[in-house]
N, C-alpha and C positions, 0 to 999 in steps of 0.2 A: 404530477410529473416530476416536479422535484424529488420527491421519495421515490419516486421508480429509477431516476437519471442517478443519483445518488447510489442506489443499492446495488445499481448494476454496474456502474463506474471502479464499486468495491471489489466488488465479485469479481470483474476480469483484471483490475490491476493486483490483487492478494497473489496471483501465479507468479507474476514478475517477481516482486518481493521474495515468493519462495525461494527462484532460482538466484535473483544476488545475495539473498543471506545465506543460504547454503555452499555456493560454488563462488563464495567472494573471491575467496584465495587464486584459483582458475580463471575466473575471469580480469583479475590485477594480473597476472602474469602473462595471458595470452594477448593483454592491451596494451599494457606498461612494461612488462616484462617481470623478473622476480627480485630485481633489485629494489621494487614497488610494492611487493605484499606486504610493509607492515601498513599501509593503506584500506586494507581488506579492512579493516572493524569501520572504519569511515564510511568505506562503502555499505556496509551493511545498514548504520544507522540512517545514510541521509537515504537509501533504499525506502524506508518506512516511511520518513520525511515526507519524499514527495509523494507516497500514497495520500498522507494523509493534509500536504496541500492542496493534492488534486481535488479531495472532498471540499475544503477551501475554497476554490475558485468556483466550484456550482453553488455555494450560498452566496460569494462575491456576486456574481455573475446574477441571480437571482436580486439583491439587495437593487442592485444597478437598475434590474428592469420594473421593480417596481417606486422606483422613482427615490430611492434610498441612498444617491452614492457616498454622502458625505457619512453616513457610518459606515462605509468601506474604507474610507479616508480615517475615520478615528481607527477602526482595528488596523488597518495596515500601519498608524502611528506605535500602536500598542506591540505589536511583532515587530519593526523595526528597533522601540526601545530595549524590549526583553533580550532579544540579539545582540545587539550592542553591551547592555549589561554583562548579558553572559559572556560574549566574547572575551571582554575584559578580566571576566573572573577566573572562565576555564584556558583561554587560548596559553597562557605563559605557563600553568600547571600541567597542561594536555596535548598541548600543539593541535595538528588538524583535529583529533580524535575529538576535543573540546569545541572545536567551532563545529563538528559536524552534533554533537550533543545540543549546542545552542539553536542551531536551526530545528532541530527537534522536536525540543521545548515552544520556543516561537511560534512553530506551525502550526502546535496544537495548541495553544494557546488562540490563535488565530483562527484554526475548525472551529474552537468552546467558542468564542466570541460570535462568531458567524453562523454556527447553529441556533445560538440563541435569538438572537437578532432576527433572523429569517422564522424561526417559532412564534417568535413575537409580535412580527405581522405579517404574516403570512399563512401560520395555522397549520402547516403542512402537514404537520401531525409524523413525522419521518420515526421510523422505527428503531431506533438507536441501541436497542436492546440487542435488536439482532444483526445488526451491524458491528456489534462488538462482538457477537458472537462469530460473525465473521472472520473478524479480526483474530480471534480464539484460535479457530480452525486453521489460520492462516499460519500465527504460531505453531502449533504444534504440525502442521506439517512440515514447515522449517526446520523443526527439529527433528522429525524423522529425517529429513533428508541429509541433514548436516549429520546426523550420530551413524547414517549407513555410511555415507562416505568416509568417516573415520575408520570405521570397522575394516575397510576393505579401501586397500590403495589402487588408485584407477588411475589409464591415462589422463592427461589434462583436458583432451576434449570427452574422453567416457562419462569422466566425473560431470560434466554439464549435463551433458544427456541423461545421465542416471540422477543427478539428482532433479531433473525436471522431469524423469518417469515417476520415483519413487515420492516426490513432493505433491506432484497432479495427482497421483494415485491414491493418498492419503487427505488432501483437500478435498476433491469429489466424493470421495465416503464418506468424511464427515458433513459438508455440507449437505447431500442427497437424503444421509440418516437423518441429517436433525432439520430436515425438512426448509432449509434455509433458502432451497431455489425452485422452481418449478419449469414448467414447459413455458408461461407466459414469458417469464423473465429470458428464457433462453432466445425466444423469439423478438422482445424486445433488443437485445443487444443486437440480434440481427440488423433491426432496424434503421442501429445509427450507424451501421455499415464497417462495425469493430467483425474482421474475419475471425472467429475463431476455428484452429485448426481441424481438419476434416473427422478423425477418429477421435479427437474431443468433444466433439456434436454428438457423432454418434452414439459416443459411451455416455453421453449426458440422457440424451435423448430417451437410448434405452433404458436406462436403470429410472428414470423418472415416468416411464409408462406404468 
């Protein structure tokens, strides 16, 4: 269950990420306005961040139920310190850009710690290979999307839209090709009651028959 709660938790948050790394600029400006884009790279890093606390909080969450909290307690010490370090090191060099790099680091330091830990009694056996490979895919549709949008100037709301067609459109072909999802998994996210939208089912659905 863990490795399924996990792989699927990746898989529908990797979209999000597409769209704030690609349309950062877009969506700082239609929130905050444009006197706030030089905030776009923040948003992109701590974008990833919370992907990658979310993964976090299911070996938290995991660690707790089997009767482990007190090494949730020492990692959450250990990501509070690394934060803090960094803060101190990047914030006056980097301003927010630095504390969004320190949370970063923190967080993944805090997955490693919490992966291991939940490996180590628990056995789950979680497939991490392809979970990076996830992550891969995640990447480089990011950068499809982010390199269309430069090519070609769009309105502020076009550019969301295009670059969540052209971002979905390039994550779903790599993941489908490299066989990273199946019918099961699609139906599991059903399960936990995450809607995903209607012509994304469908084009998942079909191309995996």
């Amino acid at each position: 269950t863990i490795k399924i709660m996990t792989f699927s938790l990746v898989l529908v948050l990797v979209p999000f990420v597409i769209l704030f790394i690609s349309s950062a600029d877009a969506i700082i400006g239609i929130i905050f306005g444009p006197s706030f884009l030089g905030a776009s790279e923040t948003l992109q890093i701590l974008s990833v961040s919370m992907l990658i606390y979310s993964v976090f909080i299911i070996f938290q969450t995991t660690l707790d139920a089997i009767g482990k909290p007190f090494l949730n307690t020492k990692i959450m010490f250990v990501i509070a310190a690394v934060n803090i370090i960094l803060n101190i090191m990047l914030v006056p060099l980097f301003g927010i850009l630095g504390a969004a790099v320190a949370s970063f680091i923190s967080f993944t330091c805090g997955m490693i710690l919490g992966f291991w830990e939940v490996e180590r009694h628990v056995k789950s056996s979680i497939q991490y290979k392809k979970l990076a490979t996830i992550f891969a895919c995640g990447i480089a549709a990011s950068a499809a999307a982010y390199g269309f949008n430069r090519m070609f100037s769009f309105h502020i709301y076009t550019e969301i839209v295009a670059s969540l067609f052209i971002g979905m459109l390039v994550y779903l072909a790599l993941i489908i090709s490299l066989r990273l999802v199946t019918r099961e998994d699609v139906r599991f996210v059903d399960t936990l009651g995450i809607k995903i939208p209607g012509p994304m089912r469908r084009l998942t659905k079909f191309l995996l028959k």
